[in-house]
C-alpha positions in Angstrom: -39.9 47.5 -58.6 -41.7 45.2 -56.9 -40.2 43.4 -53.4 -39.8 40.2 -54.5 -38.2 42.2 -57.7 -36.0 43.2 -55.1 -35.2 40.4 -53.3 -34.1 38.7 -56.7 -31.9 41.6 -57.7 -30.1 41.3 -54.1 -29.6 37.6 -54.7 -28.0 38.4 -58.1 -26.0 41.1 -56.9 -24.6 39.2 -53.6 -24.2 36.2 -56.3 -21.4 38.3 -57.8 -20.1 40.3 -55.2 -19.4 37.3 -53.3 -16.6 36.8 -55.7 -14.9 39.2 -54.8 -13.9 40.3 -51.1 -12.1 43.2 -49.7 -9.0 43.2 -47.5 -8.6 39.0 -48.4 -8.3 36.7 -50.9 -11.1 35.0 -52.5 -10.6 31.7 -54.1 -13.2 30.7 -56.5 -13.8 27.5 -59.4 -13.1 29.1 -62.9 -12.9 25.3 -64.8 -16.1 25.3 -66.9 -18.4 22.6 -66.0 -19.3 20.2 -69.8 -21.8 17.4 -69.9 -20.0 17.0 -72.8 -16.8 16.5 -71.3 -15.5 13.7 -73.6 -15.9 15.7 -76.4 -13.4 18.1 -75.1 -10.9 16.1 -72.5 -8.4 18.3 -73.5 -9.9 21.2 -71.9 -9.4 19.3 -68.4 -6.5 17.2 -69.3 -3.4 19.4 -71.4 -1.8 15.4 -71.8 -5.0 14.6 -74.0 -3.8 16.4 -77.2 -2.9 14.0 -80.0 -4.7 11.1 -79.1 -5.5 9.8 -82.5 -3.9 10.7 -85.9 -6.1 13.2 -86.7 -6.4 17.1 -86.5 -9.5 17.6 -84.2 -11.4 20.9 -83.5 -14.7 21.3 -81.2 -15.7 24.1 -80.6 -19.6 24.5 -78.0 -21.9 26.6 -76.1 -23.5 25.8 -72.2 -26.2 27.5 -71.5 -26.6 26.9 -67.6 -29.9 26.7 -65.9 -32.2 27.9 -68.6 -34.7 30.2 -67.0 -32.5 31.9 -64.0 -31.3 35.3 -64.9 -27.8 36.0 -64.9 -27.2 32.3 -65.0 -23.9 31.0 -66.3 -23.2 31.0 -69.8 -19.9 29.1 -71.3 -18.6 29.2 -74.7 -15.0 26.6 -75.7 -13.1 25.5 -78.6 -10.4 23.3 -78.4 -8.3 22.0 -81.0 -4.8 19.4 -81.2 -3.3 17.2 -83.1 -0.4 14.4 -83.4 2.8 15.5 -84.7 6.1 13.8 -85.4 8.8 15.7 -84.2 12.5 14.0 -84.6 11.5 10.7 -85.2 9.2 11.0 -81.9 5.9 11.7 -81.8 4.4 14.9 -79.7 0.6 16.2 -79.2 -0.2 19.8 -80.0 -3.3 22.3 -78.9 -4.4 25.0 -77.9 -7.7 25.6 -75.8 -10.2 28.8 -75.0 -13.1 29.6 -72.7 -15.3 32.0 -71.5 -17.2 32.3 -68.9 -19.6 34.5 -67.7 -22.3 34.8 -64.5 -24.2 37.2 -63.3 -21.9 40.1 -62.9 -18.6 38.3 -63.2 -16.7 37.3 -66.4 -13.5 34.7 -66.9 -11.2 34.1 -69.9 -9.0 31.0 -70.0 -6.4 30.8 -72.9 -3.8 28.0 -73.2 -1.4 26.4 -75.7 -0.7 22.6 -74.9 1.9 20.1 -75.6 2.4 16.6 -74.8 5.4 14.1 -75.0 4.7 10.7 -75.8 5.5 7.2 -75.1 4.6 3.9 -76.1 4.0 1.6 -72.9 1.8 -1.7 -72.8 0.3 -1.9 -76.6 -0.9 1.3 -76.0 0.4 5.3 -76.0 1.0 7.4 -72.6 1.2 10.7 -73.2 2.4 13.5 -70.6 1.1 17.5 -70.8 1.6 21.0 -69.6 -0.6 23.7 -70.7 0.9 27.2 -70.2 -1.5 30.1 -70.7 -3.1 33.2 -68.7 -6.3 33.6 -66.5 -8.4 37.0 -67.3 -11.0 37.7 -64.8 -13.6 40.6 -65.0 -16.4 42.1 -62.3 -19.1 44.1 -63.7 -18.9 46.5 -60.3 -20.7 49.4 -62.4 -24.0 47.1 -62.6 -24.5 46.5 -59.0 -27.9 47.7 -57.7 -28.8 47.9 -54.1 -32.6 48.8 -53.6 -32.7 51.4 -50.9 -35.5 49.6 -48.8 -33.0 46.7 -48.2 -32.4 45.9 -44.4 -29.8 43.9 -45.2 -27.7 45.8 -47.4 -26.2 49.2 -47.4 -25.3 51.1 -50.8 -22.0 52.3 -49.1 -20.8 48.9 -48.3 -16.7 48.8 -48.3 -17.2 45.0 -49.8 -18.9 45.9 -52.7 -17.3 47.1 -55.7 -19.0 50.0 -57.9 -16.6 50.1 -60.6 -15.5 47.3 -63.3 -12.8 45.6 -62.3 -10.1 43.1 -64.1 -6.9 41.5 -64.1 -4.5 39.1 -65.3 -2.2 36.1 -64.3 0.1 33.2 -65.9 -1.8 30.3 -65.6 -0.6 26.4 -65.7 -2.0 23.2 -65.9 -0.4 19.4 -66.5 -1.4 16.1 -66.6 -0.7 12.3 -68.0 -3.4 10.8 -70.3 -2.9 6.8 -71.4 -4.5 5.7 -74.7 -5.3 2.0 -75.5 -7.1 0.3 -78.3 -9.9 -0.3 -76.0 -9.8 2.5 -73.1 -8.6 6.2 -72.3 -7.6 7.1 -68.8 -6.2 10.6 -67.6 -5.3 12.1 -64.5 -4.4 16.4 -64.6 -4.3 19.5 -62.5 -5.5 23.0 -63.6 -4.3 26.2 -62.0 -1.2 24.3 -60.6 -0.1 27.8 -59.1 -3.1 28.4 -58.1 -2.4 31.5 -59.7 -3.5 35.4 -57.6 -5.6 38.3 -59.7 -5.2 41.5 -58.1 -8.2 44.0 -58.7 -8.2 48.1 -57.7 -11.3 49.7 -57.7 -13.6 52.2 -56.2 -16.5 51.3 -53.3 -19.7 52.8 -51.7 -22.6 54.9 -53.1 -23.4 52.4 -55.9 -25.2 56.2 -57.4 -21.5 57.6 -57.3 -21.8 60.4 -55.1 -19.1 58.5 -52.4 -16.4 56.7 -53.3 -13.1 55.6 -52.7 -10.8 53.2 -53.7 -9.9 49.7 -52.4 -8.0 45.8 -52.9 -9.1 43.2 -53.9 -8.1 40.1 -55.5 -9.2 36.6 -56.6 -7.4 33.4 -56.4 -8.4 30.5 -58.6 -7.6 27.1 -56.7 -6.0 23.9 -57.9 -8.5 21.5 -59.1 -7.6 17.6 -59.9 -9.4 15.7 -62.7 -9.3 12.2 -63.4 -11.7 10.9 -67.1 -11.3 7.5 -68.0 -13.9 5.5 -70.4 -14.0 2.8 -73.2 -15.1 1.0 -76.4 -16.7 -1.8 -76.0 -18.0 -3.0 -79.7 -20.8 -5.6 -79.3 -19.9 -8.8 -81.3 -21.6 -9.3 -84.5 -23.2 -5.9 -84.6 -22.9 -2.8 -85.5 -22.8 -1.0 -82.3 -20.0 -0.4 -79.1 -21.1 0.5 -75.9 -18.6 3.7 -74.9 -19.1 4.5 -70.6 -17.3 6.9 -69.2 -16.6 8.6 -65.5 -15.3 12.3 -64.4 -14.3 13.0 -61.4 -13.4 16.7 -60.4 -11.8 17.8 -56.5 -10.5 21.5 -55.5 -10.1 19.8 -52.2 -12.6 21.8 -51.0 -15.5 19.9 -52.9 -15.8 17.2 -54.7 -18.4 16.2 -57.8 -18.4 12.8 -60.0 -20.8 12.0 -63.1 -20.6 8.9 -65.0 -22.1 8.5 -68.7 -23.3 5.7 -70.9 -23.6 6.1 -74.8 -23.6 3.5 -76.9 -22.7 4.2 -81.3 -24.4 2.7 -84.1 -21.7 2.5 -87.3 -19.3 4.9 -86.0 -22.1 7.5 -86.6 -25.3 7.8 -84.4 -24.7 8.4 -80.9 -27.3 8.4 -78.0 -26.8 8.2 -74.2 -27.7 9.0 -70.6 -25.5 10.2 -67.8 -25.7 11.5 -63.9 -23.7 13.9 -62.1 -23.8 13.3 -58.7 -26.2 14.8 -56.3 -26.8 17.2 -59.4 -28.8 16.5 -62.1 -29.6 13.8 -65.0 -28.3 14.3 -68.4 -29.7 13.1 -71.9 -27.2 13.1 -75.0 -27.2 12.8 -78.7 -24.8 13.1 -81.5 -23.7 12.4 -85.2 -20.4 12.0 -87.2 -20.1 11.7 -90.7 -17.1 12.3 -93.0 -15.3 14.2 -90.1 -18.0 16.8 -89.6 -19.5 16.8 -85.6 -22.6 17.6 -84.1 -23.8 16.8 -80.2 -26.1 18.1 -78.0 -27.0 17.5 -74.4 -29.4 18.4 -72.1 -29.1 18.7 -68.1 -32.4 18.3 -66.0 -31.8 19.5 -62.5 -32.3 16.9 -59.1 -31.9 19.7 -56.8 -34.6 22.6 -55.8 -33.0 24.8 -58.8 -35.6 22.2 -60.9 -38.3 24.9 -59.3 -37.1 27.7 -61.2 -35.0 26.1 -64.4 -36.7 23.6 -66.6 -32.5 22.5 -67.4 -29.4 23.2 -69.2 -28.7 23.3 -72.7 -25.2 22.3 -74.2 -24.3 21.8 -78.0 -21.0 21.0 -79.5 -19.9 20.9 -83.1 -16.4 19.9 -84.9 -14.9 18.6 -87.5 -11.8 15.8 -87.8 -9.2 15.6 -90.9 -7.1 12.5 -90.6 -3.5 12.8 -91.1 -0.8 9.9 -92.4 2.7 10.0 -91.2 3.5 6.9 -93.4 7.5 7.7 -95.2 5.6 6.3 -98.4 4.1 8.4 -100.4 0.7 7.0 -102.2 0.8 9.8 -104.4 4.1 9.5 -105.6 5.0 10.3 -109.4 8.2 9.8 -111.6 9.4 12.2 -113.8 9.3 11.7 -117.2 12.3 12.4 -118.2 13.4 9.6 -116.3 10.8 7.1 -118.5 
């Protein structure tokens, strides 16, 4: 292996380990990040579920910085629905995603209900998602080139063996639906929820070993989406912006989009994450069925090794009618 081979296999490595930090807690951003996102608000916002009156399923794939090894891969579905539950109506989901980088792996799984309420012509809608946070380190694939002078193989920080663990996870939020606009404010990992890890350190060959701590702690992260139809008089089209703005109080990103639809069909628009990179995005919808893509192009110096991110989504939507009168309805004929 060459040195710069080298060099990039450290930064890899320490790009994982860093997760993960002996004798302390680590905390660490496990929330997926979606160009996308208004595709799937119910992956950051639990109170989102039920929106409309219609059974709704996305399901997508990010592939992050194309180019970069190791880079981070996400896969999501989502799916809810608008139920009427003792003459009240409720929003039920459920939502999964993995995540994986470099060495380290995360699993997020989560049912979702919301309770809602009519306020102001339109619907507010309040959430919890209860569910469980899986993370994984890949300690068995660390590799620490002997010539480093910056590294040792026996480091006590560095895990050599896979690693995982388990905790209850929670999330809530309130989500307001209008005619004309959609607004939500949440929280994910409200109790900031604690994995505890055990396994072995050193000689990343195996010859000297010995057990050790760790644990990860995934910290509380506040989301706030809101966007809107605006339909263009005398046309076809509606202009549909939207915002995001994410905080773990620690740091803080926004991105704001612009699309505008042509019959309820074709879909095409630009967006900008902040201090991060320029999006393009596309998508169609017809009889229910979904299909979106996006693509990220990086404003940083990541633009000198990844020509951008890839993102596609696809769905479908199956309308449901809670009407007492049945269209359908028959009488027998023995009452004729």
């Amino acid at each position: 292996m060459t040195k710069l081979g080298n060099i990039i296999t450290i930064r890899r490595t320490l790009m994982a380990v860093l997760l993960c930090v002996s004798a302390m807690t680590m905390h660490g951003q496990t929330d997926a990040q979606l160009t996308q996102y208004f595709e799937a608000p119910t992956y950051y916002n639990p109170a989102a579920v039920g929106s409309s009156d219609r059974v709704r399923i996305r399901v997508g794939s990010r592939l992050q910085w194309l180019g970069i090894d190791n880079a981070p891969v996400t896969f999501l579905g989502v799916a809810d629905t608008k139920l009427k539950l003792l003459n009240k109506f409720v929003g039920v989901g459920v939502m999964a995603q993995q995540e994986s980088a470099g060495l380290y792996r995360n699993l997020t799984i989560g049912v979702q209900l919301g309770y809602k309420l009519k306020l102001l012509k339109g619907e507010l809608t309040i959430g919890i998602q209860p569910g469980f946070l899986s993370e994984t380190f890949k300690g068995s694939e660390v590799f620490i080139p002997d010539d480093d002078d910056f590294h040792q193989s026996t480091d006590e920080a560095i895990p050599t063996s896979d690693m995982s663990g388990t905790a209850f996870d929670l999330g809530a939020g309130v989500w307001y639906t209008h005619r004309l606009f959609w607004a939500g404010v949440s929280m994910t990992h409200l109790m900031s929820p604690v994995i505890n890890f055990s396994g072995e350190t050193g000689d990343t060959s195996g010859a000297v070993s010995q057990e050790k701590k760790f644990q990860f702690q995934a910290r509380r992260t506040l989301y706030f989406m809101a966007g809107c139809n605006i339909p263009i008089k005398n046309t076809l089209f509606e202009v549909m912006p939207s915002v995001l703005v994410k905080s773990d109080f620690s740091f803080t990103g926004a991105e704001i989009t612009a699309r505008a639809r042509y019959n309820k069909f074709l879909t095409a628009g630009i967006g900008y994450r902040y201090n991060d990179a320029i999006s393009a995005v596309v998508s169609a919808e017809i009889k229910g069925f979904f299909i979106g893509y996006s693509f990220d192009y990086p404003l940083s110096s990541l633009n000198r090794a990844s020509a951008g991110s890839h993102e596609i989504f696809a769905g479908y939507s199956l309308k449901l009618d809670f009407s007492e009168k049945n269209k359908n309805k028959h009488k027998s004929i023995r009452l004729m």
